[in-house]
N, C-alpha and C positions, 0 to 999 in steps of 0.2 A: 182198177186202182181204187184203195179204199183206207180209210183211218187214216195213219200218220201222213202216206203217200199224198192223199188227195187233198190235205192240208196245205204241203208243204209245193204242191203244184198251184195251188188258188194263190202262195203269194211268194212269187221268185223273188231272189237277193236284187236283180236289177229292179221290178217292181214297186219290191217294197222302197228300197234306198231313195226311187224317183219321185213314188206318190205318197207313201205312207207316211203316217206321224207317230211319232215317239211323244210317249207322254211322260213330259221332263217338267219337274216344277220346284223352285228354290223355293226354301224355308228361311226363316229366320234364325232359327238354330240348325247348324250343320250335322245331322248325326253323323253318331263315330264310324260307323259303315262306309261313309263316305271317305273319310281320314284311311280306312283297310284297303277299300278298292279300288281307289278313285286317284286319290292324292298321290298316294303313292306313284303313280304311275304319268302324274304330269307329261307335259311336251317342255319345251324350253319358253316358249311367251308367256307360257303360265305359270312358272318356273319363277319367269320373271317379273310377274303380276301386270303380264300387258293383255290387253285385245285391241283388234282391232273390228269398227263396225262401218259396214259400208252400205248405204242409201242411193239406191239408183231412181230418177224422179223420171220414169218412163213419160212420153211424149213429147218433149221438149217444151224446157219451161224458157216462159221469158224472163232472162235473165236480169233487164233494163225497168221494169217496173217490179223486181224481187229486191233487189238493191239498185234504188234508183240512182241515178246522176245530176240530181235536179241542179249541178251548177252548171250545167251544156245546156245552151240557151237553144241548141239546133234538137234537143231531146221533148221541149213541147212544140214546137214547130211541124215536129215529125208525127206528135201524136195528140191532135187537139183535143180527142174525147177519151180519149183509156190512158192518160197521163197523171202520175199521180203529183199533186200539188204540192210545193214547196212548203207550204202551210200543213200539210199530210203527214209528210215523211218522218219516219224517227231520223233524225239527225245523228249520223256516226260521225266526221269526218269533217264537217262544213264541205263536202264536196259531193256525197254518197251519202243516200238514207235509205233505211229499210222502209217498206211499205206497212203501212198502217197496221195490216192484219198482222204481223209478225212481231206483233208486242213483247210475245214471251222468251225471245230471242235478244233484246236490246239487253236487261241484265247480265244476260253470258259473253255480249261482249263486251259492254262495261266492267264486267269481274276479270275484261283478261282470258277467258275459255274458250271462243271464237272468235279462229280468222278468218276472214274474208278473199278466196282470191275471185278477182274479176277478168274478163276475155281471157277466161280458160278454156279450153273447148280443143277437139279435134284439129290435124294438118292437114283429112280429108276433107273434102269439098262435098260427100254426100247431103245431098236434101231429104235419104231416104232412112225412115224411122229404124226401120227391121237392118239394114247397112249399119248406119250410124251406132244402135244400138251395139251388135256384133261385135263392131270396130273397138270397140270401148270395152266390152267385156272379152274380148279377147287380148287387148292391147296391144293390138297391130291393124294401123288404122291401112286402109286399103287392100289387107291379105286377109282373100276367104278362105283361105285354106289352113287357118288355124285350127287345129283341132278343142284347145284348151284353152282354160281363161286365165286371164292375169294373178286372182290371187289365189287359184290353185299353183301356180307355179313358184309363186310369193311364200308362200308355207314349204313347197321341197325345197328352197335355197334357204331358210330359216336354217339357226345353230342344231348339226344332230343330236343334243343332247335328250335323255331322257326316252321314253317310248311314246307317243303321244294315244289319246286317246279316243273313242269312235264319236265321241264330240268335237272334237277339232274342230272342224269346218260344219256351220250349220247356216241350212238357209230355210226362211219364212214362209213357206209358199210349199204348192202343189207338186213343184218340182224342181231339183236343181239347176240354180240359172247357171247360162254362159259363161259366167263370173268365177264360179270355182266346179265347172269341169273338169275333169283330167286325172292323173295318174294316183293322186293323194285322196282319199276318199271323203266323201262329205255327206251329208243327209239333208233331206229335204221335209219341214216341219210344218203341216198345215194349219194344226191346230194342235197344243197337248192335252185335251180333254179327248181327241177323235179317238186314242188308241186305248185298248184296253188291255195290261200286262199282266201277267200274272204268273204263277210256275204252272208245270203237268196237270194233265186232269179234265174230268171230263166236262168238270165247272167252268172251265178256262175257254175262253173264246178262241177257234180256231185259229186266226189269224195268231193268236199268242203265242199257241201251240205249235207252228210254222216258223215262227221269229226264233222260240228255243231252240228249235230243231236245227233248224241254221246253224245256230254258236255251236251246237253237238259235233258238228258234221264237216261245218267247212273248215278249211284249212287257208282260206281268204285270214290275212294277218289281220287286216281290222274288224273280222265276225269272231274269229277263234283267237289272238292275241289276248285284245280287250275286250270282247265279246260278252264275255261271262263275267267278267266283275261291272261292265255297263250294264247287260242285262239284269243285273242284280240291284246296283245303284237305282234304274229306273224302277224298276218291283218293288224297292224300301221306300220309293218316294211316292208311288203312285199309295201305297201301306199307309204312308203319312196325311194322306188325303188332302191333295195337294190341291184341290177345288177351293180350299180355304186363305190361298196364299194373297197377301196384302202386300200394297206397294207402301211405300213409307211413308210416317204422317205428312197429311199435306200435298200430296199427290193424287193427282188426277187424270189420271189417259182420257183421250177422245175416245166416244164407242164410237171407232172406226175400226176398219180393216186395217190401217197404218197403226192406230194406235195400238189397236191389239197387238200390233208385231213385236213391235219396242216393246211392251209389255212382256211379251213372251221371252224377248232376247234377254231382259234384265232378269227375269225369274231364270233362266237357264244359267247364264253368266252366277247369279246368285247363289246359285248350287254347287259350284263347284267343280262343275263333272269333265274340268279341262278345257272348255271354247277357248277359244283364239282369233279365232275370225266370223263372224255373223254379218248374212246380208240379209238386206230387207228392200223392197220396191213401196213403187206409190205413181199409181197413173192419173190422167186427168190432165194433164196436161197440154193437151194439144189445141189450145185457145183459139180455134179462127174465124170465128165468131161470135159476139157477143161477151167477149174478154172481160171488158169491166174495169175499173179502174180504181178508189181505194175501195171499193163495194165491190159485187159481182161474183160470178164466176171463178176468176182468178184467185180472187180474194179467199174465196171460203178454200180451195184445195192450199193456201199457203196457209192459213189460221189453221188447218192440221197436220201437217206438215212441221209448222214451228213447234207448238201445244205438244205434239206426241214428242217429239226430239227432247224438248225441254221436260217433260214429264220423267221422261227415260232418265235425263240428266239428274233430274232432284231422287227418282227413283234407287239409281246406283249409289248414292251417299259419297263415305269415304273412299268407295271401290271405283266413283269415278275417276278416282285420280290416275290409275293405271289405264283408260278407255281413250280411245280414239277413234273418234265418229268422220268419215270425210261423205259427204255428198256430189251427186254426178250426172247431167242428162243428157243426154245423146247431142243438140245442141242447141242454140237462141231460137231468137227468133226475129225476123225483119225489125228493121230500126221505127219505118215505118209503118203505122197502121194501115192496115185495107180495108178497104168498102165496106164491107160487113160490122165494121167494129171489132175487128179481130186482128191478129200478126199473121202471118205466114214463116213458112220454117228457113231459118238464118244461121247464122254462123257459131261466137262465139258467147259464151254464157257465162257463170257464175257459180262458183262455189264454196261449199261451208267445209272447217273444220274445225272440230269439237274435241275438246280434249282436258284431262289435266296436266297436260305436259306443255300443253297447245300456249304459244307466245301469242295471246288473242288480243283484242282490241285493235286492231287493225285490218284495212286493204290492203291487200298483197297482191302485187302483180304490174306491170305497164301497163298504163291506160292509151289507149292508142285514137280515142276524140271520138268525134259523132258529126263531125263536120262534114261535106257530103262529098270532099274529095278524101274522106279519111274512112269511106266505109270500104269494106269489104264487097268486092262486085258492085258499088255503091247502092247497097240497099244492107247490109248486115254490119254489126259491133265485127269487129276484124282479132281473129286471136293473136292473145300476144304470150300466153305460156299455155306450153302440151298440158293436155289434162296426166299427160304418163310423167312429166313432171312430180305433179301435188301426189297421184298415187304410189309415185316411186318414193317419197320421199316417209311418208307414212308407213308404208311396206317397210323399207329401211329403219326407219326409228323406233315405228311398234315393233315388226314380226323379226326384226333383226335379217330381214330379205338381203346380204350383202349384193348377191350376186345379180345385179339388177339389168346386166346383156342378157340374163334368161329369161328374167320376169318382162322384160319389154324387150327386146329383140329390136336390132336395128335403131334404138331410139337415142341412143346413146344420151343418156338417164343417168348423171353424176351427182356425189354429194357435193361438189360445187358447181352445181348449177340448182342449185338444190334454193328454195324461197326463203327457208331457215322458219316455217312458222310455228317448227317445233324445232 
């Protein structure tokens, strides 16, 4: 095996799609190239100038000092040293305040752009990260036998208008998660500097020369459909020397791993090249000691967490208005502190959604108390709305998901049962 062959054996379609990065990067001015090969060829969310971006906070955040409670008197009771003080909290609500570090969040929902729902969270009772996890990116909480993820199945019930394009579905990371597995294809983006594109030749780095070879050859609808006018899109952008690309005045990412993600999704969304759905993660979360209260531990993973989201947000401009951000963690965490200074893993948790469609400025959801015959197993915040709920509802409004017995199964997932916080 030698030349083209031994190329195109160093990096299989399964391979490449798992670990590899495409180097995608939005400009400020769209070239016409893009309008020939790209546009033309939309999906129907993008048709419709919608995305959707979904944030999974791997380890289970606590949900009770992220937007605290501070009017449940049983809520410092339960946590005399990792408690965030009423004198702390950004006040939303006079009932519910964000935690100190999460300053650059208070605007957005003052402007109306973020809701809040609270005791969101899983019907399974798992305590187990890698379960929990699963359960949630599959959308079938207690069946391991899903093969695929919710909002892969979220995009096939989408309107069939249109062709979509090998951008569709992108996710951040080394490999595609749980999240959008399945029959719709998606890509997995570690970084858009790692790859290098280019056309034939012997200048051209292998790997490139293997990626062309693919579009030549397969008869896979999303290599050889859109194959070639993506492949080309990425080759005029990588031409455009996309190393140069700026977020918009006034804007600042965290040099983090989260922030560079956001970063990444807004440059690609930027470009034009059809996205519709983008995920991103962010671990750290698994506080069981030494937690921390409006300082700490906890503190600093939510000040990047908030910072990157809101960065993304000023970053998109007028193109926010078309984005839907919802956020998701496997689950709580004990009402009460343990021994350590830390939580233990609990029940129901806390979530964001960011949008310009988004009816923000509010909690959304039943608050179901913290009084200690109102916990769950009496040690957890007890859920009071499916997390398949808030993502059915998002799926439905951004991705036009009708069909939501596919996308959730068994969860019987309606628009009237629906929060309305878009």
């Amino acid at each position: 095996m030698h030349g083209r062959d031994l190329a195109r054996r160093a990096v299989s379609r399964r391979g490449f799609m798992k670990s590899g990065a495409l180097a995608l990067v939005g400009t400020s001015v769209i070239p016409s190239f893009l309008v020939r090969s790209v546009m033309a060829e939309v999906s129907t969310a993008k048709a419709n100038n919608k995305k959707l971006v979904v944030i999974f906070q791997r380890g289970a955040a606590d949900g009770l000092n992220v937007v605290v409670p501070y009017a449940e008197k049983n809520y410092y009771a339960m946590r005399p040293t990792i408690a965030i003080q009423k004198k702390e909290v950004l006040d939303l609500n006079g009932f519910f305040g964000l935690h100190p570090a999460m300053a650059s969040f208070k605007p957005l929902y003052d402007q109306g752009h973020l809701a809040i729902v609270h005791a969101a969270g899983s019907p399974d009772s798992s305590r187990s990260h890698f379960d929990a996890q699963d359960y949630m990116e599959s959308g079938t909480p207690g069946v391991k036998v899903t093969q695929d993820g919710w909002l892969n199945r979220a995009l096939q019930v989408g309107p069939p208008e249109g062709k979509p394009t090998a951008f569709r579905a992108v996710a951040l990371g080394s490999q595609v998660p749980r999240t959008l597995q399945g029959k719709l294809s998606s890509i997995a983006v570690n970084n858009l500097a790692d790859f290098s594109v280019g056309g034939k030749g012997p200048q051209i780095s292998p790997i490139s020369n293997a990626f062309q070879a693919m579009y030549d050859e397969s008869s896979d609808s999303m290599l050889h459909g859109t194959g070639e006018e993506t492949f080309e899109a990425v080759r005029m952008l990588k031409a455009a020397d996309p190393a140069k690309y700026q977020p918009a005045p006034g804007v600042d990412y965290p040099k983090s791993p989260f922030g560079n993600s956001l970063k990444q999704i807004a440059q690609l969304m930027k470009a034009n090249l059809g996205v519709e759905a983008a995920f991103s993660d962010i671990g750290g979360w698994d506080t069981h000691q030494n937690q921390g209260n409006a300082n700490g531990q906890l503190a600093n993973r939510l000040k990047d967490f908030s910072d990157s989201i809101a960065a993304f947000w000023k970053d998109m401009g007028p193109e926010a208005e078309s984005v839907t951000l919802v956020t998701m963690s496997e689950f709580g965490r004990t009402a009460r502190q343990n021994g350590t200074g830390g939580t233990d893993h609990g029940h129901a948790n806390v979530m964001f959604v960011l949008g310009g469609q988004v009816r923000g400025g509010k909690v959304y959801g039943k608050w179901p108390g913290l009084a200690n015959e109102q916990l769950n197993e009496g040690r957890d915040l007890t859920v009071t709305t499916d997390f398949r709920n808030v993502l059915g509802e998002a799926a439905y409004k951004t991705l036009g998901a009708k069909n939501l017995d596919v996308v959730f199964p068994n969860a019987q997932v309606r628009p009237d049962h629906f929060l309305n916080f878009i």
